[in-house]
N, C-alpha and C positions, 0 to 999 in steps of 0.2 A: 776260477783262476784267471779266465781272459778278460773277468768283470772288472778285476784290481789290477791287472795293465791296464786295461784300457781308463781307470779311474784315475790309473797315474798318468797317463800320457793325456787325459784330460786335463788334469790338476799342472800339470807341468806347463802346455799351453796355452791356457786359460790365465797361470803366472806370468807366464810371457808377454799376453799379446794384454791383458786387462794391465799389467805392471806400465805397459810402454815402454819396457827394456827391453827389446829383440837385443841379443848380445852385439854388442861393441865392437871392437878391433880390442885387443891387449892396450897396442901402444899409445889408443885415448885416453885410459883412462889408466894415470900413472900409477896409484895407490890404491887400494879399497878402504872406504873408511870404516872405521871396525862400529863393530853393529853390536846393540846391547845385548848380554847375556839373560838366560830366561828369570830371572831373580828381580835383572831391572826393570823387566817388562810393568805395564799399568798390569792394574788386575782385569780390564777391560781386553787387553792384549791377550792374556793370558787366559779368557775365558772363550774370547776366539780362535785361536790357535793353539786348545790342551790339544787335539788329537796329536802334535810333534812335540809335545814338551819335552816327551824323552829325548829326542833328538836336537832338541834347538842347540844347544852349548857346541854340538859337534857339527853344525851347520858350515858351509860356507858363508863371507859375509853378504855375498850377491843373494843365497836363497832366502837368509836372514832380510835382507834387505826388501825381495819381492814379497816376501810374505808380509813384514810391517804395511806395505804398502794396500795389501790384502785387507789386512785388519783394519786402517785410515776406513776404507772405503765400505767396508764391512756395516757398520751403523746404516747405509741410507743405499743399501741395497734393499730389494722387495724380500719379504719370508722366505719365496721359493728359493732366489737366489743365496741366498743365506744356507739355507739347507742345501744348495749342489754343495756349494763350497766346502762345509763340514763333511760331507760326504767324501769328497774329495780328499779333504784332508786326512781325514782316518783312513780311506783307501791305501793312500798313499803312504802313510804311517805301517800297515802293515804290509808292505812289499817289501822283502827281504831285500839283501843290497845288489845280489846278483838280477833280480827282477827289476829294481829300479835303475838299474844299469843300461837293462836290453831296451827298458820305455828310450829314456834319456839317446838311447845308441837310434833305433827306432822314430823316434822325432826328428834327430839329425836328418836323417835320410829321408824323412818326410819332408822337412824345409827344402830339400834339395831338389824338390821333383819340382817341373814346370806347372805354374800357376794352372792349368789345364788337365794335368792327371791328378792334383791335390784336390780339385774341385772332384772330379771322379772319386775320387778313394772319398772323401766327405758325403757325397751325396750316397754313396753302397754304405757308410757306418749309419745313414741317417734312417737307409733303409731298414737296415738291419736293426736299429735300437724300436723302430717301429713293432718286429715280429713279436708274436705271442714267445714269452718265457719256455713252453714247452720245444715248439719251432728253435729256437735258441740254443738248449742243451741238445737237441737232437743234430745239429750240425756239429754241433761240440764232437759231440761223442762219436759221427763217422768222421768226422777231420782227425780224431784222435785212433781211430783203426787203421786210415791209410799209413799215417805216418806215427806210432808212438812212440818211436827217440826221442826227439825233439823235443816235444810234452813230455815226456817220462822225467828229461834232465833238470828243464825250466819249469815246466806246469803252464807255460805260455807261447801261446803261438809265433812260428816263427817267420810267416808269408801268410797272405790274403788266402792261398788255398787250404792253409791250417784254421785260420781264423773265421768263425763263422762268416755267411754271406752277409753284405751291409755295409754302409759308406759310414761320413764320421756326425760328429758334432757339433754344429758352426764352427766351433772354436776349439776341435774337438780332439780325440786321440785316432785318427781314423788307423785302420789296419795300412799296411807298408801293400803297395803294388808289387808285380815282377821286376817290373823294372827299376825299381827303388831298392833292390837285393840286388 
C-alpha cells in the first residue's frame, strides 16, 4: 500500500517538475484550453498512457494537459525511464480517490517545507528505496502495530513515523516530516 502512494506522489511530481508546470496563480492563466478526449488521442498517445485510459475523459484539462506533455517526451526518454513512468502510471491508476487525494494533500505539504527539510525528507526516501524489500515490510508492519487506525482507514501512511524509514526520490514522492503535519 505505501509502494502505490508513494508511486503516486512520485508520478504526481515527476508531472510537475519534468511537465514545467509548477502550478500558476488562478488569475494568469484565464481559461484552460480544453484538452483532447481519449478517442482523439494518436494511437501513439494512447499506447503510452493505457494505464489512465479509464480515467482520461474524467481528467482535469491541466492533468490531461501534463500528461500529453509526458507522452511528447515519452519517444526519446532511455528504456529505464520509460518503464518508471508506465510504472507510475499504472501505480497511479490504481489508487482509489481517497488515496490519491492524501498523495496530492501530502505533496502540497511537501512543497511547503523549506528547501533544507525537503532535501532531508529526499535523502531518508533515498535511503529508504535503498533497503532490502524484506527490511521494507518489516518497518511496515511495526509502523502498522504502533499505530493501526490510520492504516486500517487509508492503507497509507500518515507521518514519516508510520511510513517506513528512508528519504525520497530526486524527484520523488518523499514521506511528509513532523513538521510538514
Amino acid at each position: 500500500m505505501a509502494r502505490r502512494f508513494y508511486a503516486g506522489i512520485t508520478l504526481a511530481l515527476c508531472l510537475l517538475v519534468q511537465g514545467g508546470a509548477i502550478a500558476a496563480p488562478a488569475a494568469a492563466a484565464p481559461q484552460e484550453v480544453r484538452q483532447p478526449a481519449w478517442i482523439e488521442l494518436s494511437a501513439e498517445q494512447k499506447q503510452i498512457l493505457a494505464p489512465v485510459s479509464g480515467e482520461w475523459d474524467n481528467m482535469p484539462a491541466i492533468q490531461r494537459k501534463r500528461l500529453l506533455g509526458v507522452a511528447k517526451r515519452y519517444p526519446k526518454m532511455k528504456p529505464q525511464e520509460q518503464q518508471r513512468i508506465q510504472r507510475r502510471l499504472k501505480g497511479w491508476s490504481e489508487l482509489t480517490p481517497e488515496q490519491r487525494a492524501l498523495a496530492r494533500e501530502k505533496y502540497e505539504k511537501l512543497k511547503k517545507l523549506p528547501p533544507e527539510k525537503r532535501q532531508e525528507v529526499q535523502k531518508k526516501w533515498q535511503e529508504y528505496q535503498q533497503l532490502p524489500e524484506e527490511k521494507k515490510e518489516q518497518l511496515r508492519r511495526s509502523k502498522a502495530k504502533e499505530n493501526p487506525v490510520p492504516l486500517a482507514n487509508t492503507g497509507l501512511p500518515k507521518t514519516p513515523q508510520e511510513a517506513p524509514k528512508g528519504g525520497a526520490a530526486p524527484v520523488a514522492t518523499p514521506p511528509q516530516t513532523p513538521a510538514a503535519n
